[in-house]
N, CA, C and O atoms as CSV, one atom per row, in Angstrom:
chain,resi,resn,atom,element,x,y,z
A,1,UNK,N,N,0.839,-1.168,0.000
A,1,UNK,CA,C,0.000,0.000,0.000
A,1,UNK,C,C,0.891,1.240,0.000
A,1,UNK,O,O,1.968,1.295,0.593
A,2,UNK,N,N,0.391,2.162,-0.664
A,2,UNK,CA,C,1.260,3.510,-0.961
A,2,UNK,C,C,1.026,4.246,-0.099
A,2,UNK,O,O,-0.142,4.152,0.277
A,3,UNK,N,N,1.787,5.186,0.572
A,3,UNK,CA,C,1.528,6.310,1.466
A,3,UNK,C,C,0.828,7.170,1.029
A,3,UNK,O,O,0.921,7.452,-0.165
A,4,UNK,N,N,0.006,7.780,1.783
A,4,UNK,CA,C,-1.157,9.557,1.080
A,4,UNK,C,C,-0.120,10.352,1.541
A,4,UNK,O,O,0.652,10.217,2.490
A,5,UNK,N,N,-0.290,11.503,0.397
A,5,UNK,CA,C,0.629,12.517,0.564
A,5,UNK,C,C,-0.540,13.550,1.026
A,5,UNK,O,O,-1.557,13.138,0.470
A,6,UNK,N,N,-0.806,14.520,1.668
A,6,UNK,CA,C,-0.849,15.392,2.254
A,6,UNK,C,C,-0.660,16.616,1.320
A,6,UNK,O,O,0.244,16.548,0.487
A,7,UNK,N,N,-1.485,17.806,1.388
A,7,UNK,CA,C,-0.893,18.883,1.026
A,7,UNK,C,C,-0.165,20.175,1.481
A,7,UNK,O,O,-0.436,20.747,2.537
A,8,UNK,N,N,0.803,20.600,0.580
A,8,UNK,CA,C,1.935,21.209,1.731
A,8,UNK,C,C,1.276,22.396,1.883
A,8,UNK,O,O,0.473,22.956,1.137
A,9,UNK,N,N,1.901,22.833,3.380
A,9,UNK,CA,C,1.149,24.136,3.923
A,9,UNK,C,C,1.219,25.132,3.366
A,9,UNK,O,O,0.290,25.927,3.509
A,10,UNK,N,N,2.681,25.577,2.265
A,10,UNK,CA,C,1.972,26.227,1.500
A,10,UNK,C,C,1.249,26.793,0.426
A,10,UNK,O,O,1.080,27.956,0.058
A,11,UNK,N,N,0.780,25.463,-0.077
A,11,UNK,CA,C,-0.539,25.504,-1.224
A,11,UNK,C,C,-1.772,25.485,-0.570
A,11,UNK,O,O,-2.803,25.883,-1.113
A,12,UNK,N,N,-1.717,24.986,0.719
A,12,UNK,CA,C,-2.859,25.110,1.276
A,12,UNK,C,C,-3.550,26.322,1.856
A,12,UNK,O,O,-4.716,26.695,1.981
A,13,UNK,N,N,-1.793,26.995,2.296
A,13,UNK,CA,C,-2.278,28.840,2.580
A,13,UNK,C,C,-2.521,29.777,1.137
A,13,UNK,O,O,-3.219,30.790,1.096
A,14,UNK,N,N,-1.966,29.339,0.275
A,14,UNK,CA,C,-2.253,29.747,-1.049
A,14,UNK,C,C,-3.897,29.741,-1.557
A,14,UNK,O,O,-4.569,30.660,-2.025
A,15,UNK,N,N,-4.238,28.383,-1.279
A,15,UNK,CA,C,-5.854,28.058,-1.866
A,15,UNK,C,C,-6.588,28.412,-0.979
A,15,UNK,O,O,-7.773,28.141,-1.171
A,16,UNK,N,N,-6.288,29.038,0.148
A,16,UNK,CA,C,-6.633,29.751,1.569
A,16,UNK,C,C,-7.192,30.812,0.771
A,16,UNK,O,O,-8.312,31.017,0.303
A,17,UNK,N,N,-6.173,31.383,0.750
A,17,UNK,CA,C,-6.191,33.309,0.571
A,17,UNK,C,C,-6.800,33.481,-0.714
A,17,UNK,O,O,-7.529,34.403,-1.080
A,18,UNK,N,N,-6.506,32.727,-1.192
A,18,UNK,CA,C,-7.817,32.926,-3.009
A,18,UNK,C,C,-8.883,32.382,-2.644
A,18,UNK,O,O,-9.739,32.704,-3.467
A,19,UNK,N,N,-9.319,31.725,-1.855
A,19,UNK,CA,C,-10.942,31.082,-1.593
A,19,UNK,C,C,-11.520,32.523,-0.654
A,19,UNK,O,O,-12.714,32.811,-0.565
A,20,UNK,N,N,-10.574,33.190,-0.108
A,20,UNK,CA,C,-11.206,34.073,0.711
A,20,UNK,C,C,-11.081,35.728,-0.046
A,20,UNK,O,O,-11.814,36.693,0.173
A,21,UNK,N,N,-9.973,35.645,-0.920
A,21,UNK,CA,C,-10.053,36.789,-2.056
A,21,UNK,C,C,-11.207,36.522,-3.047
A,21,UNK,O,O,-11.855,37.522,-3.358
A,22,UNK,N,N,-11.494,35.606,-3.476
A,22,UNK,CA,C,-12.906,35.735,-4.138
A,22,UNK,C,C,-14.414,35.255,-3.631
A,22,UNK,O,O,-15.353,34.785,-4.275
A,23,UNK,N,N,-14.273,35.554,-2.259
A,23,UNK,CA,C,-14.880,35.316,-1.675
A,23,UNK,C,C,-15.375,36.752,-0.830
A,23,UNK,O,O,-16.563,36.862,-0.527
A,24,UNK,N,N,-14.450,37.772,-0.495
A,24,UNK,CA,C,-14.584,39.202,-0.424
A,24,UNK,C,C,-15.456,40.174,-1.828
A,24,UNK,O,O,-16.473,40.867,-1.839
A,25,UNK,N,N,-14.239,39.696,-3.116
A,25,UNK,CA,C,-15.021,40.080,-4.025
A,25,UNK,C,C,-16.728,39.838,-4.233
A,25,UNK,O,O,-17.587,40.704,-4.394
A,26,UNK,N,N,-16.870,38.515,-4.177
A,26,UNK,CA,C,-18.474,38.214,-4.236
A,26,UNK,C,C,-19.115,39.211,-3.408
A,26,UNK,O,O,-19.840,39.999,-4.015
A,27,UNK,N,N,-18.993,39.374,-1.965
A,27,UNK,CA,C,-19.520,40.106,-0.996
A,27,UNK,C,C,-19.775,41.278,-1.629
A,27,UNK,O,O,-20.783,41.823,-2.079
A,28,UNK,N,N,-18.191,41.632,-1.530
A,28,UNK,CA,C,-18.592,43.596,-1.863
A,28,UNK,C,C,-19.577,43.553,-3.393
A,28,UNK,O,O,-20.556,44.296,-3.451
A,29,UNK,N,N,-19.368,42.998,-4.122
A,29,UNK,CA,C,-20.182,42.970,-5.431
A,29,UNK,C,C,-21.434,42.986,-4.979
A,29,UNK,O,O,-22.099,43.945,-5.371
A,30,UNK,N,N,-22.087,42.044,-4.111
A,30,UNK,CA,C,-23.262,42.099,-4.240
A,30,UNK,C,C,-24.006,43.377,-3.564
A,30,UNK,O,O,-25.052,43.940,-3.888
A,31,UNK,N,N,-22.881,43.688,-2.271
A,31,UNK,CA,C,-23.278,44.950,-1.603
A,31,UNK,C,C,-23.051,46.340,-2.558
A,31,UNK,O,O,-23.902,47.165,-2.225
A,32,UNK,N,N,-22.453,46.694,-3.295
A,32,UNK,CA,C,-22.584,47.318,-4.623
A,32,UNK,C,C,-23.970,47.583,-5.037
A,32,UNK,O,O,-24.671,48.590,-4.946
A,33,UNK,N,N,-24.160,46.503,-5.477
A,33,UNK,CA,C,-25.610,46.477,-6.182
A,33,UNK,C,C,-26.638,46.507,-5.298
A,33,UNK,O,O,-27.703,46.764,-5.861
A,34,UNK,N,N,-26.747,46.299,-3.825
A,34,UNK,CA,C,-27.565,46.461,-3.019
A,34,UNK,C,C,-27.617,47.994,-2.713
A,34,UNK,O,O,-28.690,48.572,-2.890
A,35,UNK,N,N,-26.427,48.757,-2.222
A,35,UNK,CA,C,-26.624,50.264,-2.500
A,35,UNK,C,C,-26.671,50.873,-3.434
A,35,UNK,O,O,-26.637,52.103,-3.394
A,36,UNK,N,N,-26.802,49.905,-5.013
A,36,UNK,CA,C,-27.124,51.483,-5.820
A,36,UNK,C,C,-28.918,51.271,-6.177
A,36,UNK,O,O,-29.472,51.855,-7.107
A,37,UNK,N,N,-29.857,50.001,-4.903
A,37,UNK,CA,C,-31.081,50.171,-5.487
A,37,UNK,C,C,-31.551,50.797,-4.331
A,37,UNK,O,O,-32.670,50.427,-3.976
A,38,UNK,N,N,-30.929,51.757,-3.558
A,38,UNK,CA,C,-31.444,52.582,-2.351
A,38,UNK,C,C,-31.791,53.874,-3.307
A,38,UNK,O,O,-31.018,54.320,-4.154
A,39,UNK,N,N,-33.203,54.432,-2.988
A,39,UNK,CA,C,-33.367,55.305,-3.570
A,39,UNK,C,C,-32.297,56.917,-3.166
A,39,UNK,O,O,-31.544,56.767,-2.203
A,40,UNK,N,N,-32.276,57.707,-3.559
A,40,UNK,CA,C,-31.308,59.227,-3.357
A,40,UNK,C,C,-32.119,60.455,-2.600
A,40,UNK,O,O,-31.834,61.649,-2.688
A,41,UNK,N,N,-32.925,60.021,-2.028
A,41,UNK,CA,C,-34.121,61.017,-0.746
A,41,UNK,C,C,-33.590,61.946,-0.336
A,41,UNK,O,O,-34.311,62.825,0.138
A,42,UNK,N,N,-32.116,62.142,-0.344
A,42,UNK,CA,C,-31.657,63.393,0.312
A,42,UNK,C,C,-31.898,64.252,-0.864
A,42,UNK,O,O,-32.623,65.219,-0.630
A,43,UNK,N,N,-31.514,64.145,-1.933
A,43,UNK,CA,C,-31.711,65.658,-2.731
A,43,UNK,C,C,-32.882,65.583,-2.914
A,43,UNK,O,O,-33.010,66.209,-3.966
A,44,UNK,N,N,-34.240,65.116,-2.508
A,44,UNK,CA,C,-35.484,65.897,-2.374
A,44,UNK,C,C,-35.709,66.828,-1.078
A,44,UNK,O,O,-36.411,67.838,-1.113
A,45,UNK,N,N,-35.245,66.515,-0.290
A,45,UNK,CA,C,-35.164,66.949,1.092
A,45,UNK,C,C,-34.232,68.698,1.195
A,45,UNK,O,O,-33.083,68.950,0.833
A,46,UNK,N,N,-35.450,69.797,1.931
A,46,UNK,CA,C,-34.720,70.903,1.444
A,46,UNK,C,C,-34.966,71.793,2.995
A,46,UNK,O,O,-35.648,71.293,3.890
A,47,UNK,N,N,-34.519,72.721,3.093
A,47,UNK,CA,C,-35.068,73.802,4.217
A,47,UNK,C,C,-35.738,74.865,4.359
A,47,UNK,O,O,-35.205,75.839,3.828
A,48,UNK,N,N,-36.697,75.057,4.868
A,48,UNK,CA,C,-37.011,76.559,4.661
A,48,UNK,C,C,-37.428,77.494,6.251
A,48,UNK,O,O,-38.236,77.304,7.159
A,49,UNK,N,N,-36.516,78.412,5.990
A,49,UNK,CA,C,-36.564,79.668,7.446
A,49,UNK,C,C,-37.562,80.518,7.513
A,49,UNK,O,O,-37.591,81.636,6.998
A,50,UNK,N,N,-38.675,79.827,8.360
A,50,UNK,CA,C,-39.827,81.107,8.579
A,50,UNK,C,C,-39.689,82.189,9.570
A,50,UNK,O,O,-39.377,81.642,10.627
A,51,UNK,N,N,-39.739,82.938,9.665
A,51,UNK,CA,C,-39.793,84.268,10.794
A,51,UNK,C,C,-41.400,85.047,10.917
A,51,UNK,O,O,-42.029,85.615,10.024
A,52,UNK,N,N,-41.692,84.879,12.054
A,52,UNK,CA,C,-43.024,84.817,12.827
A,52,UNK,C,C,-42.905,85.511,13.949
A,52,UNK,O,O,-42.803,84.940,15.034
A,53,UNK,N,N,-42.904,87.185,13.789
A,53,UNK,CA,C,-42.514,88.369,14.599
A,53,UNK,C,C,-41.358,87.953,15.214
A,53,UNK,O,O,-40.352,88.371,14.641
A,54,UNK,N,N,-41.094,87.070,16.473
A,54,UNK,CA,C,-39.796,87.450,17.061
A,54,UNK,C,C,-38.964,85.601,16.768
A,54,UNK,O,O,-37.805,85.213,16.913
A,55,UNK,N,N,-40.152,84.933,16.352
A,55,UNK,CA,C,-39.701,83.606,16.090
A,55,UNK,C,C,-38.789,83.390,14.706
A,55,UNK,O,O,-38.945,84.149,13.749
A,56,UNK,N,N,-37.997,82.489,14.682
A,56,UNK,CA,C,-37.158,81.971,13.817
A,56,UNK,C,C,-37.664,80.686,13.361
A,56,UNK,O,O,-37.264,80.145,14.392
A,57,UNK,N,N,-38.103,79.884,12.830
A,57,UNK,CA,C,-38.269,78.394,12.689
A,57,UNK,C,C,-37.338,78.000,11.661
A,57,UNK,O,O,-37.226,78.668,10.633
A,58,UNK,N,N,-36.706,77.022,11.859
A,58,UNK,CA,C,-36.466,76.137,10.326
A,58,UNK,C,C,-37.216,75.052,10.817
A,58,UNK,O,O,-37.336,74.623,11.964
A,59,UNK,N,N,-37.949,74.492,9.192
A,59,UNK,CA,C,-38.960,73.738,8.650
A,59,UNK,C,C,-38.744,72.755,7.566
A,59,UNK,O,O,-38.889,73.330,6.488
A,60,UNK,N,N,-38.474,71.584,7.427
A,60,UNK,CA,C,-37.895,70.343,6.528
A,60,UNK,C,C,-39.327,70.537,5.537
A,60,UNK,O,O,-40.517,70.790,5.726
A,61,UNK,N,N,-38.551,70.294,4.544
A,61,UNK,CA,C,-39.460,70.213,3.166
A,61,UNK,C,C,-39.247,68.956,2.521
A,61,UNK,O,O,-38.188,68.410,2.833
A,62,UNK,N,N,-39.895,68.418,1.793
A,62,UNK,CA,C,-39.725,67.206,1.240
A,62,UNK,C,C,-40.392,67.344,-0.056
A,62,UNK,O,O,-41.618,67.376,0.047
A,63,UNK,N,N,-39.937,67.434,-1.234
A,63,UNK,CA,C,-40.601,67.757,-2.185
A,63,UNK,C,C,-41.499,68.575,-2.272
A,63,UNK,O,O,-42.652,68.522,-2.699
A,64,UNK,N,N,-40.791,69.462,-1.765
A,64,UNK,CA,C,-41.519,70.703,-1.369
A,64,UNK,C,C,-42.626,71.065,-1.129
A,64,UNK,O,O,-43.042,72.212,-1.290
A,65,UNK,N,N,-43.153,70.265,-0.773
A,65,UNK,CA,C,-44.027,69.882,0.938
A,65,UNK,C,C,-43.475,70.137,2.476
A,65,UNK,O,O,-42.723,69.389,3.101
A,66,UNK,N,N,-43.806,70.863,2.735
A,66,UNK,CA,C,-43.184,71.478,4.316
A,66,UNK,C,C,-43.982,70.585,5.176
A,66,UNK,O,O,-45.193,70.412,5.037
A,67,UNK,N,N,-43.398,70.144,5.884
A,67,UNK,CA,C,-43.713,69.122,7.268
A,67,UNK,C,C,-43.695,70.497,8.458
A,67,UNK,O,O,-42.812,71.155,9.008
A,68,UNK,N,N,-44.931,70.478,8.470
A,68,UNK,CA,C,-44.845,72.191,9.938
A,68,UNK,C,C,-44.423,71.488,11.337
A,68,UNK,O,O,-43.442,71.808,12.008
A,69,UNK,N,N,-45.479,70.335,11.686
A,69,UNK,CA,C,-45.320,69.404,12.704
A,69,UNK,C,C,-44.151,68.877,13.535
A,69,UNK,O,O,-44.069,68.365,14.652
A,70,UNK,N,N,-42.905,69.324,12.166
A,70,UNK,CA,C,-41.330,68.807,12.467
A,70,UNK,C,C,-40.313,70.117,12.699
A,70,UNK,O,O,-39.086,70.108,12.790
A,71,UNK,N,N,-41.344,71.374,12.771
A,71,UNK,CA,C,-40.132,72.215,13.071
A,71,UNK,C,C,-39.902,72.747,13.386
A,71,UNK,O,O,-40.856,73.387,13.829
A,72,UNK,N,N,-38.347,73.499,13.767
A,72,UNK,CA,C,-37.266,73.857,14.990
A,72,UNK,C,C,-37.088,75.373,15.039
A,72,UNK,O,O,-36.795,76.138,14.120
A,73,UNK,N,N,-37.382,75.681,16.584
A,73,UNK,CA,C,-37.554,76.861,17.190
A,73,UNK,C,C,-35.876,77.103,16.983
A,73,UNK,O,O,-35.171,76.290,17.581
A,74,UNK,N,N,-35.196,78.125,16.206
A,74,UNK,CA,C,-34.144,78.191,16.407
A,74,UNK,C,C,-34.004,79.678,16.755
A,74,UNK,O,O,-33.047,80.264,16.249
A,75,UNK,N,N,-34.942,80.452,17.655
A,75,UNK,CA,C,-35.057,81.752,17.820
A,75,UNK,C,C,-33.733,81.859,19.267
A,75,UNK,O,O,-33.116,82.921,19.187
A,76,UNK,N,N,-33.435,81.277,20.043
A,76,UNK,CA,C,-32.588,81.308,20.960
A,76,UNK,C,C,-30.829,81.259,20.552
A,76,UNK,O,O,-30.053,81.834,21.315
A,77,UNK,N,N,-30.396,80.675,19.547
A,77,UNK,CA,C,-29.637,80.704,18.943
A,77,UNK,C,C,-29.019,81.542,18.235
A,77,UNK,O,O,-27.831,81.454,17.927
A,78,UNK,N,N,-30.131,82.831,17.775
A,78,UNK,CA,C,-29.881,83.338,16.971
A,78,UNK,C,C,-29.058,85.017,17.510
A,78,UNK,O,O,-28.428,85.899,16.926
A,79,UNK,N,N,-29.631,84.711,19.259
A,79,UNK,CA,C,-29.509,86.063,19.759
A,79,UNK,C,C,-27.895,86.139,20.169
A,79,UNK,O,O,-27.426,87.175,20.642
């Protein structure tokens, strides 16, 4: 009976580091394509500064639709 040879450690760290180099690649690839089907919501998203006698507000717009409900007394800040 013949002896089994074994493979040497370093083809085995070799077929290591390429099973795990294209194995990174796969990853980031797919995460790639997972962030470019996130829609881009920030450039609809805008500001607008109301002044209301002594008040200051900023007010988030969203397609320029103002959300009133969401916005910030910034009259203390300003003094």
């Amino acid at each position: 009976m013949k002896p089994q040879k074994a493979m040497t450690p370093l083809s085995s760290t070799v077929l290591l580091l390429c099973f795990a180099a294209i194995l990174g690649l796969i990853i980031m690839s797919w995460g790639a394509s997972m962030a470019s089907k996130i829609p881009d919501t920030c450039s609809k998203v805008s500001l607008a500064v109301l002044k209301e006698g002594e008040t200051v507000s900023v007010i988030p717009k969203i397609n320029d639709i103002a959300c009133n409900e969401k916005k910030i007394d910034i009259s203390d800040t300003l003094k």
